[in-house]
C-alpha positions as CSV (number, residue, x, y, z in Angstrom):
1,X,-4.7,9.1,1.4
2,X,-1.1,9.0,-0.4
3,X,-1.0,4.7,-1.0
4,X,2.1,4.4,-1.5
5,X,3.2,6.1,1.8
6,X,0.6,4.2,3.8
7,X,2.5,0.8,2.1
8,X,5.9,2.1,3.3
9,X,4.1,2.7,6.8
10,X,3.0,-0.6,7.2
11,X,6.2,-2.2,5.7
12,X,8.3,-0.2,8.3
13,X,5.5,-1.1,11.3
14,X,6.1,-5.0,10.0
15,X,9.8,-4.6,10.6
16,X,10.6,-5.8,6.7
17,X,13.5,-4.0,4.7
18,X,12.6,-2.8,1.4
19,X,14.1,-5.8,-0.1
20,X,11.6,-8.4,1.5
21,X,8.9,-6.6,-0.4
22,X,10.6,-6.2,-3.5
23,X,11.1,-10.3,-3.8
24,X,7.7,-11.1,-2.2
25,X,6.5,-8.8,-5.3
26,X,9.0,-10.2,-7.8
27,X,10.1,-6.7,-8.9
28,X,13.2,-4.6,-8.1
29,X,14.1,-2.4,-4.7
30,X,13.8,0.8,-7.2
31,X,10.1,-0.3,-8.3
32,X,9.1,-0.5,-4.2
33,X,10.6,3.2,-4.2
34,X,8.6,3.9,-6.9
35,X,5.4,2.2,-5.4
36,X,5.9,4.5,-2.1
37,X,6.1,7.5,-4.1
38,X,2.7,6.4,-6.1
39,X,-0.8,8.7,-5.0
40,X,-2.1,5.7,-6.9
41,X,-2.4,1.8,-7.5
42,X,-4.1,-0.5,-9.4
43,X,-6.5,-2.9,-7.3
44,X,-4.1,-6.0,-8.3
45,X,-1.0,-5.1,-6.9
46,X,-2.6,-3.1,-3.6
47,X,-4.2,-6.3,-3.7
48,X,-1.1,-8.1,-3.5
49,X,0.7,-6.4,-1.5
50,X,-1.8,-6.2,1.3
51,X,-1.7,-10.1,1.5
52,X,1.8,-10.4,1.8
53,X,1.9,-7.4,4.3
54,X,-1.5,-8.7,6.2
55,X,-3.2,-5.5,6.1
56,X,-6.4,-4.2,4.5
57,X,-5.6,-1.3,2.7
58,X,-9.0,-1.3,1.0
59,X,-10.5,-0.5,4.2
60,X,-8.9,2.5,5.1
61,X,-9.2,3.9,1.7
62,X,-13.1,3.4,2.4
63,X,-13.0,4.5,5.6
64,X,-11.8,7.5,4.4
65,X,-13.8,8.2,1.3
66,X,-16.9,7.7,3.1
67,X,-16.1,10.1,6.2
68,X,-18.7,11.2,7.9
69,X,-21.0,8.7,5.8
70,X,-20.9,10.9,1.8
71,X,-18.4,10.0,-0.7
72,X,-15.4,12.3,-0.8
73,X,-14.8,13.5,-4.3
């Protein structure tokens, strides 16, 4: 799963301009760009975000590395 796409997903299926994030985050519109272009996070700000946005994205990144119930590598 490419995070940062999934977070623009959500954010455009939330119906919240790129700016709404960006304050909720405290950071610039360039650095929510830059989170969407991200294959990876660190736990704090997914963390973060997924409580402003009211989604779990820790559980569809284990739903999908446990597919078919093995790890994925």
């Amino acid at each position: 799963m490419h995070i940062g796409q999934k977070i623009k997903e959500v954010l455009e299926q939330k119906h919240r301009p790129v700016t709404w994030l960006a304050r909720e985050i405290n950071c610039e519109r360039t650095n929510v760009y830059n989170i969407f272009s991200r294959k990876d996070i660190s736990t704090g700000l997914l963390q973060k975000i997924g409580i402003i946005l009211e989604y779990d994205f820790f559980k569809d990144l284990s739903e999908e590395s446990f597919k078919g119930g093995k790890p994925r590598k």
